[in-house]
VOBA-577280 format. One line per field, with one value per residue (C-alpha): residue number from 0; x, y, z. Coordinates in nm, 3 decimals, always signed. Layout:
REM residues N
num <- c(NUM;...)
x <- c(X;...)
y <- c(Y;...)
z <- c(Z;...)
END
This chain:
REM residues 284
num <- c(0;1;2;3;4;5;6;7;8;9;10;11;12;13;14;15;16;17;18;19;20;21;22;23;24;25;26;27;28;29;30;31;32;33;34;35;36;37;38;39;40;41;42;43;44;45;46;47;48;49;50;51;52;53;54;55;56;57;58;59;60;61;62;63;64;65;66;67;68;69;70;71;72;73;74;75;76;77;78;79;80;81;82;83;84;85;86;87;88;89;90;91;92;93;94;95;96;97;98;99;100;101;102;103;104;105;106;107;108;109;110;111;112;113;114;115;116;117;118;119;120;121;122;123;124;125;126;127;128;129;130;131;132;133;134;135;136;137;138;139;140;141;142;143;144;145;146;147;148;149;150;151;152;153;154;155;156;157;158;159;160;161;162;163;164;165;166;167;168;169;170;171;172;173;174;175;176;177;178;179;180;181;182;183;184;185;186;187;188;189;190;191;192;193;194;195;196;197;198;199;200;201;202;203;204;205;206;207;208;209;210;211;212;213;214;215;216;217;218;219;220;221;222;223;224;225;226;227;228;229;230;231;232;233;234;235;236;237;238;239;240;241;242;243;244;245;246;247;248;249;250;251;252;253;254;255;256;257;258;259;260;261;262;263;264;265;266;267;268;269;270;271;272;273;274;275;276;277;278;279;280;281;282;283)
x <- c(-14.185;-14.222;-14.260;-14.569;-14.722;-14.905;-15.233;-15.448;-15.794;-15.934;-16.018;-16.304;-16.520;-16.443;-16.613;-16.907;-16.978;-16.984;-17.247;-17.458;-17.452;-17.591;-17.863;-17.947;-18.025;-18.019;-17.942;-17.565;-17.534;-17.168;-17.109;-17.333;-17.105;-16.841;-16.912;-17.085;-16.773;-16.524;-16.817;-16.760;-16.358;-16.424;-16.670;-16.387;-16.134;-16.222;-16.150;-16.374;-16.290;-16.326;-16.225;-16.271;-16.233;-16.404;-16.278;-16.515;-16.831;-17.177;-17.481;-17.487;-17.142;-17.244;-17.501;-17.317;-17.022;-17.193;-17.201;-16.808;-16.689;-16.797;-16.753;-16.677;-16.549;-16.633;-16.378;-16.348;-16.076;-16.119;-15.785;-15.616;-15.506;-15.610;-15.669;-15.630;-15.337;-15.068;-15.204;-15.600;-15.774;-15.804;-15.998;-15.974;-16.184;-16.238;-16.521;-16.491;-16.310;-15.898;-15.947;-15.953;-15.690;-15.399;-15.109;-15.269;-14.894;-14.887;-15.255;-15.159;-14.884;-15.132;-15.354;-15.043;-14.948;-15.325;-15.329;-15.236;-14.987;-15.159;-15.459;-15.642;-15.679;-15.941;-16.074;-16.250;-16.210;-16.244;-15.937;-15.788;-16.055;-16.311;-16.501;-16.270;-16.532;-16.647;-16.276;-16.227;-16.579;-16.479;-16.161;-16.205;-16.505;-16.277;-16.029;-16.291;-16.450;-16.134;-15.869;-15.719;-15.886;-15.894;-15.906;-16.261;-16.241;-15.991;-15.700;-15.690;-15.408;-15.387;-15.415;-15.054;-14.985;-15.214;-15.075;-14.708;-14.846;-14.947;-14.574;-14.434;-14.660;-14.533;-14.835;-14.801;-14.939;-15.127;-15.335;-15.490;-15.742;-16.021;-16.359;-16.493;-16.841;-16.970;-17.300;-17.526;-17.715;-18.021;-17.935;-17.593;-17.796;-17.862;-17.470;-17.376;-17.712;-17.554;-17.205;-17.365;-17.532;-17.210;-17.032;-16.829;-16.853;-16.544;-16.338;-15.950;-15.762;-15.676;-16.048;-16.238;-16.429;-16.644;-16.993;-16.915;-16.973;-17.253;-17.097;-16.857;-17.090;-17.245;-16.937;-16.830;-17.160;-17.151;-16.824;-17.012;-17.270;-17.036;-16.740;-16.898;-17.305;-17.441;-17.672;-17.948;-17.823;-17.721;-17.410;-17.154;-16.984;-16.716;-16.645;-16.308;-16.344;-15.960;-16.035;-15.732;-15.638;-15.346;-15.239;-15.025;-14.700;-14.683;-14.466;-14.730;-14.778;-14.689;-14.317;-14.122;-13.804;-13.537;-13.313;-13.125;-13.325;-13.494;-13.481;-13.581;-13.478;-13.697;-13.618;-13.689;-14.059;-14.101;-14.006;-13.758;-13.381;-13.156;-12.935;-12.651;-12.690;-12.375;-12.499;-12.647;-12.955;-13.121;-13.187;-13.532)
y <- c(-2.427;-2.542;-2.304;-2.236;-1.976;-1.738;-1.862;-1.558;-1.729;-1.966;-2.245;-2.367;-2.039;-2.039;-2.377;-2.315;-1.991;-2.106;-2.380;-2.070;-1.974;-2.274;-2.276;-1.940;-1.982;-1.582;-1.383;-1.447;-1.179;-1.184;-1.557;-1.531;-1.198;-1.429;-1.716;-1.545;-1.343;-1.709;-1.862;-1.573;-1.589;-2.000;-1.908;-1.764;-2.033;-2.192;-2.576;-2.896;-2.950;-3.315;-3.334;-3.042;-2.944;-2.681;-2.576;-2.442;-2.455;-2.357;-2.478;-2.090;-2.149;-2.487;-2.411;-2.188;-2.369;-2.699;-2.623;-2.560;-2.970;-3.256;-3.397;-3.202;-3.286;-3.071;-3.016;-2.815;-2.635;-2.703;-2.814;-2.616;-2.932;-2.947;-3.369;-3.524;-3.738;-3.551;-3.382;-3.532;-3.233;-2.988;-2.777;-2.604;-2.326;-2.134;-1.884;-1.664;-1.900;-1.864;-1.461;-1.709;-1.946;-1.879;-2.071;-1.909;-1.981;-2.337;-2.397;-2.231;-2.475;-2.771;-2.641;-2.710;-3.037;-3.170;-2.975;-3.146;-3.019;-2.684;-2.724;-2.416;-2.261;-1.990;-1.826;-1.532;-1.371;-1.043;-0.870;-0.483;-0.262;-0.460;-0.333;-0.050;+0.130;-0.104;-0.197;+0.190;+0.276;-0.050;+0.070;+0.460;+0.324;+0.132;+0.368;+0.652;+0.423;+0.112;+0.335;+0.035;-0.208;-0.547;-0.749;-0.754;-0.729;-0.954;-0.785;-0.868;-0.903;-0.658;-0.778;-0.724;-0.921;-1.181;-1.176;-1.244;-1.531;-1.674;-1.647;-1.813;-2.056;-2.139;-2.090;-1.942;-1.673;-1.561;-1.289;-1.114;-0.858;-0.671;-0.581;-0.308;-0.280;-0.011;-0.114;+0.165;+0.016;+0.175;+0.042;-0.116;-0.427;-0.503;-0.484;-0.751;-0.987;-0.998;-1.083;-1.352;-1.465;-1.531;-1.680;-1.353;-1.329;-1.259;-1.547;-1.396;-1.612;-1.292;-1.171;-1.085;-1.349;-1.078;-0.919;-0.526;-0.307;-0.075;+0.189;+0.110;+0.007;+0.337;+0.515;+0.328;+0.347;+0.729;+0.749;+0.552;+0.793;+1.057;+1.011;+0.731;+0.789;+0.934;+1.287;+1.028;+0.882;+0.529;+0.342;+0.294;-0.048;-0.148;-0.455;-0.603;-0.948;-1.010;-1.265;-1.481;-1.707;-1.922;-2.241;-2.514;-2.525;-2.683;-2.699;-2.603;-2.252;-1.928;-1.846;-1.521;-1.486;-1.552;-1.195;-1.080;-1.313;-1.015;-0.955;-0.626;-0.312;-0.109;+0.239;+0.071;-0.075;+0.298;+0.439;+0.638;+0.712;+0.496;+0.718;+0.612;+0.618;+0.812;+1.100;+1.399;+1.468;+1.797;+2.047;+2.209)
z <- c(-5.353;-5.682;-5.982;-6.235;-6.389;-6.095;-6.004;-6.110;-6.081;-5.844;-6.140;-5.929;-5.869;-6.275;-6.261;-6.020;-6.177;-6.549;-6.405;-6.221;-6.594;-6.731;-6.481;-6.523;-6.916;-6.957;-7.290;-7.330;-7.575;-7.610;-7.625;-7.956;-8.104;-8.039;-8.185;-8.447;-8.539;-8.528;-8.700;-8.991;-8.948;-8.997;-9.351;-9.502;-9.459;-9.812;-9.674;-9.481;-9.147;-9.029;-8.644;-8.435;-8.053;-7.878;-7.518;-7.251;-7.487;-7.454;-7.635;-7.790;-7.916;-7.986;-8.190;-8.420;-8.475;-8.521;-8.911;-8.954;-8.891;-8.959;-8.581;-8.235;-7.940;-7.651;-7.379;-7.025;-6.889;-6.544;-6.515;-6.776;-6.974;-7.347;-7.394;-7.696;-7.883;-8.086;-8.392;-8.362;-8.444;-8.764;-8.560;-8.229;-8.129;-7.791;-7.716;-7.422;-7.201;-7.257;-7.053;-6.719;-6.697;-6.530;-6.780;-7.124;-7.298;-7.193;-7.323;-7.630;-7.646;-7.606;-7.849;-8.122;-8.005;-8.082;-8.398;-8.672;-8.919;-9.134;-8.843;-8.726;-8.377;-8.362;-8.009;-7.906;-7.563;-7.300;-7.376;-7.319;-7.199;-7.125;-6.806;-6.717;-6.586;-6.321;-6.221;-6.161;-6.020;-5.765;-5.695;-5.611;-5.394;-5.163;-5.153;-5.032;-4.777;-4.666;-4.751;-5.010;-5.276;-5.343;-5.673;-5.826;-6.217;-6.362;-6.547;-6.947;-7.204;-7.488;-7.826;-7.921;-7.626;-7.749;-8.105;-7.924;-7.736;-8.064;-8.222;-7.903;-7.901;-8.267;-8.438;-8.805;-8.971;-8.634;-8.666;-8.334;-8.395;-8.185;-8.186;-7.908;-7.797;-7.523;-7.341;-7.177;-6.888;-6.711;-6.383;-6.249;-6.192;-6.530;-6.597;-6.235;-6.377;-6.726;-6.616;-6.413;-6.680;-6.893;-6.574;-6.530;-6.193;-5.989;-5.950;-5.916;-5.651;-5.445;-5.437;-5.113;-4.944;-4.795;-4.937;-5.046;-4.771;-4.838;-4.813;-5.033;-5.310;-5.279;-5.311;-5.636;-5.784;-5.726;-5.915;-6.179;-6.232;-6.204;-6.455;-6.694;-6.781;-7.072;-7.030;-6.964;-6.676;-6.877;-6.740;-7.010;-6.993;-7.207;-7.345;-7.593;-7.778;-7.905;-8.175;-8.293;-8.553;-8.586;-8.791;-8.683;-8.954;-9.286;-9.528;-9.789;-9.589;-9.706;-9.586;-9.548;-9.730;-9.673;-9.539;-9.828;-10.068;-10.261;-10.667;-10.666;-10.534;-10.271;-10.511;-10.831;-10.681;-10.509;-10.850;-10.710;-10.668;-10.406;-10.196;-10.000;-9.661;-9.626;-9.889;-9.655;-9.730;-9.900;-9.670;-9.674)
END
């Protein structure tokens, strides 16, 4: 059996779904605060970039990026292989797509081999606590009603987890930072069109192949109601957009120093006195 990262999403519901998205033309509200917020990160990067490569675009991210290169190349995932020769690309962006594939270190790693040297990767995806509600709701539903659950909202990577990804993929100076948002919905409806409408749909590897009982459905939407609405009924929905930044190395980069390297002493810069570590301390 040969070895690979664990296949946590079936790539090709990914693919059909992101197409139902297309189709469906709705209000993708978060693919435009996500590209609006790499589109700001971009505006204060005080340089021209000449060749750039977005992954898994849509004409909203499209649209707002378009401005930040001079040329684009636009790129799916489907098979979780970034294309492009060694070091082609200044520019690689990525909004709301990296959450669902299944090797996220090894694209990371093929993001830096088409960057060139002092070349920027920015992305935006779900992240942390996005839709903890519904994964819980789902879950104590089953359990009242099948007596176990199955997989139905994908898992996502915390932002320090995100930020270590970065370092290992040998990016420098990464920088992973997030941005929360909380949704109230009249109706759980509006929440499942929405998701649809961004190509959210369920599409874990492991997920049922059958429709939710109704019973079941009932049951989790009762535990909705019940432990995350507002006084006015309104279903809170949470969503996290990690946003992170990371350049491919150059010698012209800021480094750290060397260990030992320092001219100054910590006490003199804290205005204080230096005490040996083997001096007890004043009691209080």
């Amino acid at each position: 059996m040969a070895n690979g990262p664990p296949r946590i999403f079936d790539r090709h519901a990914v693919a059909l779904h992101q197409a139902r998205a297309r189709a469906i033309a709705g209000e993708m509200f978060f693919v435009r605060q996500a590209a609006e917020g790499l589109a700001q990160r971009l505006d204060a990067v005080r340089r021209t970039f000449s060749n750039a490569l977005e992954l898994d675009g849509s004409e909203v991210s499209a649209g707002l990026l378009v401005q930040r290169a001079e040329h684009w190349t636009r790129q799916a995932l489907a098979d979780e292989s970034v294309h492009g020769g060694p070091q082609q690309f200044d520019l690689v962006a990525s909004v709301l797509s990296l959450h669902a594939v299944n090797d996220l270190p090894g694209v990371l790693f093929q993001i830096r081999r088409v960057l060139k040297p002092d070349g920027l990767f920015v992305a935006a995806l779900f992240a942390g606590e996005t839709l903890r509600e519904l994964r819980e709701s789902l879950a104590a539903g089953e359990l009242e009603t099948l007596g176990g659950i199955s997989p139905r909202v994908a898992p996502f990577a915390d932002v320090r987890q995100l930020g270590g990804l970065l370092q290992r993929a040998g990016f420098a100076l990464p920088v992973a930072d997030v941005e929360r948002t909380v949704v109230r919905y009249r109706e759980f409806q509006t929440l499942v069109a929405d998701l649809r409408a961004m190509g959210e749909s369920n599409a874990l590897h492991e997920r049922s192949r059958k429709p939710l009982p109704r019973k079941t459905l009932e049951a989790a939407l009762s535990h909705y109601a019940s432990h995350h609405a507002d006084p006015d009924g309104r279903l809170r929905a949470t969503f996290e957009i990690a946003y992170l930044t990371g350049w491919s190395p150059h010698e012209s980069q800021q480094q750290p120093l060397k260990p030992g390297s320092a001219v100054t002493r910590l006490a003199n810069a804290l205005n204080t006195t230096e005490q040996s570590a083997g001096e007890a301390a004043p009691k209080r």
